[in-house]
C-alpha positions as CSV (number, residue, x, y, z in Angstrom):
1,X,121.1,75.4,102.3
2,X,122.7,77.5,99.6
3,X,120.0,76.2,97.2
4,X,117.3,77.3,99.6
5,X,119.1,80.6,99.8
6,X,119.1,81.0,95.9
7,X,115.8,80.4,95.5
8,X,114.4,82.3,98.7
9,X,116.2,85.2,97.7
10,X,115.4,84.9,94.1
11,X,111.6,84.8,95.0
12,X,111.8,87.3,98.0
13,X,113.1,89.6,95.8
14,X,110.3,89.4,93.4
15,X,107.6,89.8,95.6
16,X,108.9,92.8,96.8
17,X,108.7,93.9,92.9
18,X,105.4,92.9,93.6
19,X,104.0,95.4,96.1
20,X,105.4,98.2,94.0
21,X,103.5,96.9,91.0
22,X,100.4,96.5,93.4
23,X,100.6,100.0,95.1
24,X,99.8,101.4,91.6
25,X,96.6,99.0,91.5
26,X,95.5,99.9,95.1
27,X,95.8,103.4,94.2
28,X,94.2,103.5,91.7
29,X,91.2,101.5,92.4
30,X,90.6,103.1,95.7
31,X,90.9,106.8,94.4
32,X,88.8,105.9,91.1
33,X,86.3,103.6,92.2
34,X,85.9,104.0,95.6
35,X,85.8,101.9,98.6
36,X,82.6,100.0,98.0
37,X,83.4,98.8,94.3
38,X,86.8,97.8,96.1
39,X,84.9,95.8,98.4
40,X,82.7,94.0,95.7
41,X,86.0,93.5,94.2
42,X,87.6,92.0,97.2
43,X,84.9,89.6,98.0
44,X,84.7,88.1,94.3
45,X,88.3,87.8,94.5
46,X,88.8,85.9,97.5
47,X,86.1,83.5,96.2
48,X,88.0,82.5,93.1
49,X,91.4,82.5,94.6
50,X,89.5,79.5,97.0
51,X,88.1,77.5,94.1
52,X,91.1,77.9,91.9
53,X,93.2,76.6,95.0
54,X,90.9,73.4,95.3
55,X,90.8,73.0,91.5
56,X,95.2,73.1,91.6
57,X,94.7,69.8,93.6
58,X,97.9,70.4,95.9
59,X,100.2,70.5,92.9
60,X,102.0,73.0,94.3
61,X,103.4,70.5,97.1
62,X,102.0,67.3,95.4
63,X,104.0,67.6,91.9
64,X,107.2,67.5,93.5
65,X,106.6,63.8,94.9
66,X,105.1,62.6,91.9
67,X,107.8,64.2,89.8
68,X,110.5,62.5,92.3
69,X,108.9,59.0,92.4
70,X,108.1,59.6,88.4
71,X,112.1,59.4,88.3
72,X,112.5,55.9,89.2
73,X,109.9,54.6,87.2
74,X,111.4,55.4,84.3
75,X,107.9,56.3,82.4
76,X,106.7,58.5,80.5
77,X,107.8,61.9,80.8
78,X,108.0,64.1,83.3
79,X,105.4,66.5,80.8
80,X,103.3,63.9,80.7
81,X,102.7,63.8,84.6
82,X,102.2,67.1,84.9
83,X,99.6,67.2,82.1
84,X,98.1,64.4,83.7
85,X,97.3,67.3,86.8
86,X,96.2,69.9,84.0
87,X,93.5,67.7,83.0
88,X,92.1,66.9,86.0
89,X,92.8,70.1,87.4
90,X,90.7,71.5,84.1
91,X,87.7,69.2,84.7
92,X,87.9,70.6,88.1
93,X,87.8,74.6,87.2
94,X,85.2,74.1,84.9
95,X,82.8,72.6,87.7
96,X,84.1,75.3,89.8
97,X,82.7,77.9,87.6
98,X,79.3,76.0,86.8
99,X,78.5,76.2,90.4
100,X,79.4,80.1,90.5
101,X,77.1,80.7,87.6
102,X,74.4,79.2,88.8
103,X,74.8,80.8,92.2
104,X,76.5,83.8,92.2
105,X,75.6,84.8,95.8
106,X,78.8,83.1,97.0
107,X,80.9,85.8,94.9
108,X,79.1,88.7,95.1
109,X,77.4,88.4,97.8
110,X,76.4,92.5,97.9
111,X,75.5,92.3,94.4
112,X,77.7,93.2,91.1
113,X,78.8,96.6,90.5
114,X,79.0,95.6,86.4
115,X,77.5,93.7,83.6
116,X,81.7,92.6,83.2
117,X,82.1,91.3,86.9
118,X,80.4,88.0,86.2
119,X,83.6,87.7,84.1
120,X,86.0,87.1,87.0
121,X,85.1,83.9,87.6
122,X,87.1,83.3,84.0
123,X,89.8,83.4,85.9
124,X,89.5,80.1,88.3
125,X,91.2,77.7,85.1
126,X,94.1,79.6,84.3
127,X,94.7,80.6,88.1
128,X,94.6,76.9,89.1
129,X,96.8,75.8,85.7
130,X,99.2,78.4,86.5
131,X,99.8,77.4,89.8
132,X,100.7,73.8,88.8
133,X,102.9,75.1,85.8
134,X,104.9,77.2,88.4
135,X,105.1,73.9,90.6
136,X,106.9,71.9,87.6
137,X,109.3,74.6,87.0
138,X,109.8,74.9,90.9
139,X,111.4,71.5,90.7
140,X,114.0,72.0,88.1
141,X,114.5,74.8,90.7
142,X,113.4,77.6,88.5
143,X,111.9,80.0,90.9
144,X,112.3,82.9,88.2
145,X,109.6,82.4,86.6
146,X,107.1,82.5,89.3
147,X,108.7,85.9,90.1
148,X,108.2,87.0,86.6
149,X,104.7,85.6,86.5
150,X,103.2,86.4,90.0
151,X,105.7,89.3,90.5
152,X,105.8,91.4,87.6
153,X,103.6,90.4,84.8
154,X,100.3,90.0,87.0
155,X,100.2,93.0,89.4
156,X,101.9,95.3,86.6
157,X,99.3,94.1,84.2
158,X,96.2,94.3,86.7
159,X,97.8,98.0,87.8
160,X,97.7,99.3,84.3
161,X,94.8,97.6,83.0
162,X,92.8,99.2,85.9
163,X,93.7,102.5,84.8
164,X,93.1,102.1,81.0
165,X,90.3,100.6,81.3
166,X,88.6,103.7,83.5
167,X,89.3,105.6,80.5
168,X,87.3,103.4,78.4
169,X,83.7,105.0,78.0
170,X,82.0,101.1,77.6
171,X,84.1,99.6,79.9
172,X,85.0,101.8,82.8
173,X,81.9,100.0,85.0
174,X,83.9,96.9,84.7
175,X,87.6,98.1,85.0
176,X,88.4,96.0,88.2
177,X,87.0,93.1,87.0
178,X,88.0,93.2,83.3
179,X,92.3,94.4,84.6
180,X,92.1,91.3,87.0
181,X,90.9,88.7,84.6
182,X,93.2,89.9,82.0
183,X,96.6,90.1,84.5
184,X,95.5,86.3,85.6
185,X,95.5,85.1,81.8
186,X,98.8,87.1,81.6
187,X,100.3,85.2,84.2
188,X,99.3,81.9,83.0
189,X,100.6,82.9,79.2
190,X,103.7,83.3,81.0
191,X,104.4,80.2,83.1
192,X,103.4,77.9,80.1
193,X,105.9,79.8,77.8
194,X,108.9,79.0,80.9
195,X,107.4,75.3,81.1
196,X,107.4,74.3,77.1
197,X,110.8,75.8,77.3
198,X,111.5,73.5,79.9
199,X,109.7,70.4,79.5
200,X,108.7,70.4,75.9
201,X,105.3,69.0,74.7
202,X,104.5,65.4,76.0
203,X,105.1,62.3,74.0
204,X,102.5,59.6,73.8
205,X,100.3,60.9,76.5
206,X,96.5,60.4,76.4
207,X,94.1,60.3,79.6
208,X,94.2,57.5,81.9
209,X,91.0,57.3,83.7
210,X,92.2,55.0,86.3
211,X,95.5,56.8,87.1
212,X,93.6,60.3,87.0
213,X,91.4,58.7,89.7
214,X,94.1,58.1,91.9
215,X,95.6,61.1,91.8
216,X,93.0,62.6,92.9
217,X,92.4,60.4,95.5
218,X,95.6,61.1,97.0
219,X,95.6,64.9,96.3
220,X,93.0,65.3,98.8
221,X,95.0,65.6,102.0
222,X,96.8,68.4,100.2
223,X,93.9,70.3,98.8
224,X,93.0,70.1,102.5
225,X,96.3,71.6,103.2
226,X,96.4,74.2,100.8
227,X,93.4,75.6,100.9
228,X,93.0,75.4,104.6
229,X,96.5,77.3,104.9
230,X,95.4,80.1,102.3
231,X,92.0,79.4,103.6
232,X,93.2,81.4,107.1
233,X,93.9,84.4,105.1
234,X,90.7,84.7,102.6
235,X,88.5,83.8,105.5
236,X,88.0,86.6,107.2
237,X,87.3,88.6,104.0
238,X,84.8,86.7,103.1
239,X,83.1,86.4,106.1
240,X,83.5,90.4,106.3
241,X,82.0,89.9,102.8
242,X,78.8,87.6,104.0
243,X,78.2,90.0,107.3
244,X,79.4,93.6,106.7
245,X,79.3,95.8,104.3
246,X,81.0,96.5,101.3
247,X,83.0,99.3,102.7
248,X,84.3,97.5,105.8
249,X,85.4,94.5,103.2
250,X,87.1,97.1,101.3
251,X,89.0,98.8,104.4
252,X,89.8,95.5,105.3
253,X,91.4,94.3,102.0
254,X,93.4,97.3,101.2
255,X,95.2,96.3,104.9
256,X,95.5,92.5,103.7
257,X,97.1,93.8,100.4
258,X,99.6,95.8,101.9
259,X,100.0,92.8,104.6
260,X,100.4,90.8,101.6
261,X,104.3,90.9,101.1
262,X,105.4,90.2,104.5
263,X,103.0,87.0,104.0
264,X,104.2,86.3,100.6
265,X,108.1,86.0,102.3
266,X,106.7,82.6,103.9
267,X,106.0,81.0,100.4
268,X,109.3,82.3,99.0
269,X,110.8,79.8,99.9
270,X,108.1,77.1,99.9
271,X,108.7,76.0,96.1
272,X,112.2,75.3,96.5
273,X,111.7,73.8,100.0
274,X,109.4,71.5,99.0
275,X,111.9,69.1,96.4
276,X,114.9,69.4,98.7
277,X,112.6,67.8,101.6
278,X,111.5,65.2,99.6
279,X,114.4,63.9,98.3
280,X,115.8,64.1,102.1
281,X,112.6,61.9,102.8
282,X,113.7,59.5,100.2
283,X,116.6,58.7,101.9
284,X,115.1,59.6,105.3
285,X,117.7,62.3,106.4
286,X,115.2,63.3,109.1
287,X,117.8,65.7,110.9
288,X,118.9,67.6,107.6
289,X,115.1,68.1,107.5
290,X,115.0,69.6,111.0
291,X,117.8,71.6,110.2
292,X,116.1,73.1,107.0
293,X,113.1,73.9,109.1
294,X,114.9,75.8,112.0
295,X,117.4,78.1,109.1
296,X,114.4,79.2,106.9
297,X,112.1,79.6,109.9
298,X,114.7,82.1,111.0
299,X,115.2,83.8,108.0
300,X,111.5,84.2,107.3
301,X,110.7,85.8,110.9
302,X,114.0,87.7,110.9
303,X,112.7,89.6,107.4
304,X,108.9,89.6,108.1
305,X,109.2,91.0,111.6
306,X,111.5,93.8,109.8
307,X,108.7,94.5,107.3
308,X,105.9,94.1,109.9
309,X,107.5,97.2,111.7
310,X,108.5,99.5,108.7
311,X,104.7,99.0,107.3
312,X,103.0,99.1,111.3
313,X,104.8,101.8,113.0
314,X,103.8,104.7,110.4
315,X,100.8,102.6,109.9
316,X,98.2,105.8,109.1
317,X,100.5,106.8,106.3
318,X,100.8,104.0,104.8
319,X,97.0,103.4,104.9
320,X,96.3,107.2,104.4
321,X,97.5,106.0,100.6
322,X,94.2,104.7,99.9
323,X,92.3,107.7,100.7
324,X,91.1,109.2,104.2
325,X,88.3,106.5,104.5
326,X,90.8,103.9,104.6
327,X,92.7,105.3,107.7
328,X,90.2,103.6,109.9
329,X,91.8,100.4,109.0
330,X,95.1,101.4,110.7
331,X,94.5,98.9,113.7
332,X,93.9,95.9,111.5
333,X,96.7,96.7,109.8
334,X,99.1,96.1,112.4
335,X,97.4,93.3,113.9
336,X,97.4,91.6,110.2
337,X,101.0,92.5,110.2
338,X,101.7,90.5,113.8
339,X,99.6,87.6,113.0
340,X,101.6,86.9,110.1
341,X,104.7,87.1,111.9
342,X,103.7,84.9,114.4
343,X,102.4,82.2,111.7
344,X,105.9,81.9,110.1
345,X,106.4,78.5,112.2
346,X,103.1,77.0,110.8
347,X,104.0,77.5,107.3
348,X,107.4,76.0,107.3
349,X,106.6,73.2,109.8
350,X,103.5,72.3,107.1
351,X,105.8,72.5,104.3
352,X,107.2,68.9,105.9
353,X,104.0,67.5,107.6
354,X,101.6,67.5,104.3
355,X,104.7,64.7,103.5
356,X,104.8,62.8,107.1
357,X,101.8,63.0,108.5
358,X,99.2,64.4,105.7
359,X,96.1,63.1,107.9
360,X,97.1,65.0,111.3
361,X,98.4,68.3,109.8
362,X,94.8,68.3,107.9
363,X,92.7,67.6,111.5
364,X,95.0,70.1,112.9
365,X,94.1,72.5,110.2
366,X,90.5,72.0,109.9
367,X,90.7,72.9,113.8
368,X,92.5,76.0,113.2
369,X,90.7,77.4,110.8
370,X,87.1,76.4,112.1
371,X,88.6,78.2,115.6
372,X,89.4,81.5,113.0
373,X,85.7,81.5,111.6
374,X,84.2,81.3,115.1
375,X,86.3,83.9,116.4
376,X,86.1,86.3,113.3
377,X,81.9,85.8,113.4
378,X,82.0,86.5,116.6
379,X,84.3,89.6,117.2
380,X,82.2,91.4,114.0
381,X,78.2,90.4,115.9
382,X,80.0,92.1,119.1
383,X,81.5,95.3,117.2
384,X,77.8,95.4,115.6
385,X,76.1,94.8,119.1
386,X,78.5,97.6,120.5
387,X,77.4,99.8,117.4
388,X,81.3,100.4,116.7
389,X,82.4,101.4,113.4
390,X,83.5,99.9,110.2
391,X,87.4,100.2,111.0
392,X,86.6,97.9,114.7
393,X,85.0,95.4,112.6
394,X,88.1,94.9,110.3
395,X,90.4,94.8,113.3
396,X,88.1,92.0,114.8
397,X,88.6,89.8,112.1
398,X,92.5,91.0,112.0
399,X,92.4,89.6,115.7
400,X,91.0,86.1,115.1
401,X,93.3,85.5,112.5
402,X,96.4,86.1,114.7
403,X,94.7,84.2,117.1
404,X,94.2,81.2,114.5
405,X,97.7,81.7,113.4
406,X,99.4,81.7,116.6
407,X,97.6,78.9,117.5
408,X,98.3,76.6,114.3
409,X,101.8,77.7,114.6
410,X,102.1,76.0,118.1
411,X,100.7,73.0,117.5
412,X,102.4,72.2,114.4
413,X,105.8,73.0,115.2
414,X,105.5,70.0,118.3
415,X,104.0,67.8,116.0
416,X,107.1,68.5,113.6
417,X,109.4,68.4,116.6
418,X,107.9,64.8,117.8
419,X,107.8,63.3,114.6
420,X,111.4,64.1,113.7
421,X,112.8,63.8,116.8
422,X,114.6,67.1,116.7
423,X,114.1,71.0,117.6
424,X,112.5,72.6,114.9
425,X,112.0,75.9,116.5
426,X,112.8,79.7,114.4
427,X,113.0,81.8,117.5
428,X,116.3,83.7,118.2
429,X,116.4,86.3,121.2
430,X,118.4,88.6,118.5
431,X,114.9,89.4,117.0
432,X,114.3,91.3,119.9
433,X,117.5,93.0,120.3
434,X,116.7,94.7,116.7
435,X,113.0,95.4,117.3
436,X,114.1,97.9,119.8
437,X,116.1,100.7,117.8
438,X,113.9,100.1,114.7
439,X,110.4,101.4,117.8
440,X,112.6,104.7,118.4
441,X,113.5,104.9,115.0
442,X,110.1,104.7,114.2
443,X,108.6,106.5,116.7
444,X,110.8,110.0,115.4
445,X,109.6,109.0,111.9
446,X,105.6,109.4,113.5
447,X,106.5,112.6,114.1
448,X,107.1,114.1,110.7
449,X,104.6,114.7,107.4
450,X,103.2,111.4,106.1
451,X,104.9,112.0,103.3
452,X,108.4,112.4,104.8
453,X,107.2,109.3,107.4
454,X,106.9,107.1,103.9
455,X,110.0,107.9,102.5
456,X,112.5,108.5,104.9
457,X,110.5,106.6,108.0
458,X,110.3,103.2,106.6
459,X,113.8,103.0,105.2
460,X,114.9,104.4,108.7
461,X,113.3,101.1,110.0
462,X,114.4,99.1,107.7
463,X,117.8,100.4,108.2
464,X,118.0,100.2,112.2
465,X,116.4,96.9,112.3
466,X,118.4,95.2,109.9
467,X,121.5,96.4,110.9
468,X,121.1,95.0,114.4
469,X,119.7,91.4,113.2
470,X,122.8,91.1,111.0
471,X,125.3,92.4,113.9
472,X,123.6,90.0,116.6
473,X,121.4,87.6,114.8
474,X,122.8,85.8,111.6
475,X,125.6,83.9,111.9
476,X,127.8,82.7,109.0
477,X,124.9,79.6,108.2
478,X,122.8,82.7,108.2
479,X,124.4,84.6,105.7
480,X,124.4,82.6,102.7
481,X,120.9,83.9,102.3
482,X,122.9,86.9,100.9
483,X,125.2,85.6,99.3
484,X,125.6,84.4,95.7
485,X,125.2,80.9,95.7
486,X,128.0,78.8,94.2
487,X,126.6,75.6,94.5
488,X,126.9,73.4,91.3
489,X,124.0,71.1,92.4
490,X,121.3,70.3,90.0
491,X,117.4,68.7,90.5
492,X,116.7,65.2,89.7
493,X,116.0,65.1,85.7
494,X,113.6,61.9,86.2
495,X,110.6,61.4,84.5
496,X,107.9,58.6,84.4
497,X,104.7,58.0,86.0
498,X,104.0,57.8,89.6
């Protein structure tokens, strides 16, 4: 637990350095390009995030069990295995970006706004190498880095680089574009510097055709996984993309941005959750598992549903930042900000299933998301039929993704709860206790300038809500999550092939 702590606090931390180096880009973009470029933006964006997920091959969960079987194999290095996923991961990206080329309809579906934002799709290889670099160093617990990579160096760089780049006679049509490929090859510069540090160059490694095959073969189920569980959250902007226009996509995103560090709280704690549960699967401690599940399900919901208010009650000021045309996007907003409170359960109870039962979480995800792109379809054709603005088409997709969620979240936490023969559940009444104060602490917030409601109403919330949680929800096995960790226990330093 106090490793989980560590390295849920360590990345929890960093993704809230992560909105503040976002805000910048938001602001930015919105006031100097405008809502439609935005939405062009958005769109493309979502796109490569997708293909660089399926080209990552579920490293992200996957390297951890190759890494821990690698150890008693005794071959290779451990380098050498995650090289091995580089490669294929490679081969991968650069298919993923031949099929872009050659139809670029499926990113830019309302045409491109610059000669430059072809570029983007640049960024699938290093997005998908990054991803598994962060993974390796996830298992020698190292959760710094991704802060410093996903955290810091990518939104600060995308944030300035959108700015400059305005400035730049030649390249101001392309700014968005040309600041977001360039903070994606930042990141990746940075995640391979931590990893060389860490795992050196491999010895004697060369491609195995055979071995490459089978991993990914048995990748698969957690491409599935992955991409299906980001998949729910790029989903509805695409599908925005593909049947609105580009201003309702780029309402819609600026709400899924801010939405974006409540969300991000889930996978804090996902890279280090993901080695301690397999080496309790290796010597099948099912009820240590269960017991994992149930703390960091709590301490997720207990900080999102703090967040979720401070960002939802003075939800027009917070949206008003991206200019008055954005304010229409206030109701998607908040239901963004429930649905991703309500899908906490999902995330962690997935985090063991894509181990146990890799086949059934898939089907249950393939459901879930196929219910989300009925439902999203669906709610945008009747706000069209209805003749209902831009801002009711963004909450209809808002609304079928907390649908989705809620209903993924159900389902897989009685799976989990079946298969390990144990609760599993994150719910504590206390959450409810603390949501009250922080509603009439917001509601007096409401009531002053937007200014004043953004910096004195959301600490205010912050404030009320988290003072009650702490008083009468977290116990002393609660608390550790704030606590400097003084654990002296150190990951498996295995290597070989799996």
């Amino acid at each position: 637990m106090a490793t989980l702590a560590k390295g849920g606090r360590t990345n929890t931390l960093g993704f809230l350095i992560r909105l503040l180096g976002n805000i910048p880009f938001l602001f930015i973009g919105y006031r100097l390009y405008g809502v439609e470029d935005m939405g062009r933006f958005a769109a493309a964006f979502v796109v490569i995030e997708i293909f660089a997920l399926v080209c990552a091959l579920g490293e992200k969960r996957g390297l951890a069990q190759r890494l821990t079987e690698g150890a008693e194999q005794h071959e290779g290095t451990p380098a050498n295995l995650v090289f091995d996923g580089m490669l294929v991961s490679f081969a991968f990206a650069l298919v993923a970006a031949g099929v872009l080329l050659v139809f670029p309809v499926i990113i830019f579906p309302n045409g491109t706004g610059s000669q430059f934002d072809m570029w983007m799709i640049a960024a699938i290889p290093a997005f998908a190498l990054t991803e598994i670099l962060l993974a390796a160093q996830a298992y020698r617990y190292d959760i710094a880095t991704t802060v410093r990579a996903r955290a810091i160096v990518e939104p600060w760089t995308r944030s300035i680089g959108v700015g400059v780049f305005f400035f730049i006679p030649f390249l101001k049509d392309g700014g968005l574009a040309l600041a977001f490929l360039a903070s994606i090859y930042a990141g990746l510069l940075t995640a391979l510097w931590s990893f060389l540090r860490t795992y050196g160059l491999p010895r004697g490694w060369r491609p195995r055709p055979r071995y490459l095959g089978k991993l990914t073969s048995r990748a698969l189920p957690l491409i599935g996984a992955d991409v299906i569980e980001r998949g729910t959250r790029l989903l509805d902007v695409f599908l925005l993309g593909q049947s609105a226009s580009a201003a309702a996509v780029g309402i819609y995103f600026f709400a899924k941005e801010i939405v974006s560090v409540p969300q991000k709280l889930k996978t804090s704690f996902e890279p280090i959750l993901s080695p301690v549960i397999t080496k309790n699967l290796k010597i099948g401690n099912m009820s240590a598992i269960a017991a994992q599940v149930r703390q960091v399900g709590f301490w997720i919901i207990a900080l999102q549903a703090g967040i979720a208010l401070a960002l939802a009650i003075p939800g027009e000021a917070v949206m008003g930042l991206g200019g008055p045309a954005i304010v229409g996007g206030t109701g998607a907003l908040a239901l963004l900000l429930a649905a991703e409170v309500i899908a906490s359960m999902a995330v962690v109870s997935e985090s063991v299933l894509v181990y146990i039962a890799r086949k059934r979480n898939l089907a249950i995800s393939v459901g879930v998301i196929t219910l989300q792109g009925a439902l999203t379809i669906g709610l945008i054709q009747l706000a069209d039929n209805l003749g209902l603005d831009e801002g009711f088409k963004a909450a209809g997709a808002a609304l079928a993704l907390f649908i989705a969620l809620g209903t993924s979240s159900l389902v897989k936490a009685l799976l989990l709860k079946s298969l390990l023969k144990a609760p599993v559940a994150n719910w504590r009444w206390a959450l409810v206790w603390a949501t009250g104060p922080a509603v009439v602490v917001g509601f007096i917030a409401t009531q002053l300038p937007e200014w004043a409601e953004l910096i004195f109403g959301i600490p205010a919330i912050l404030a009320s809500y988290g003072y009650v949680i702490w008083k009468r929800g977290f116990g002393p096995e609660d608390r550790v999550l704030f606590q400097k960790s003084q654990s002296k226990e150190k990951p498996a330093q295995g290597s070989g092939d799996a």
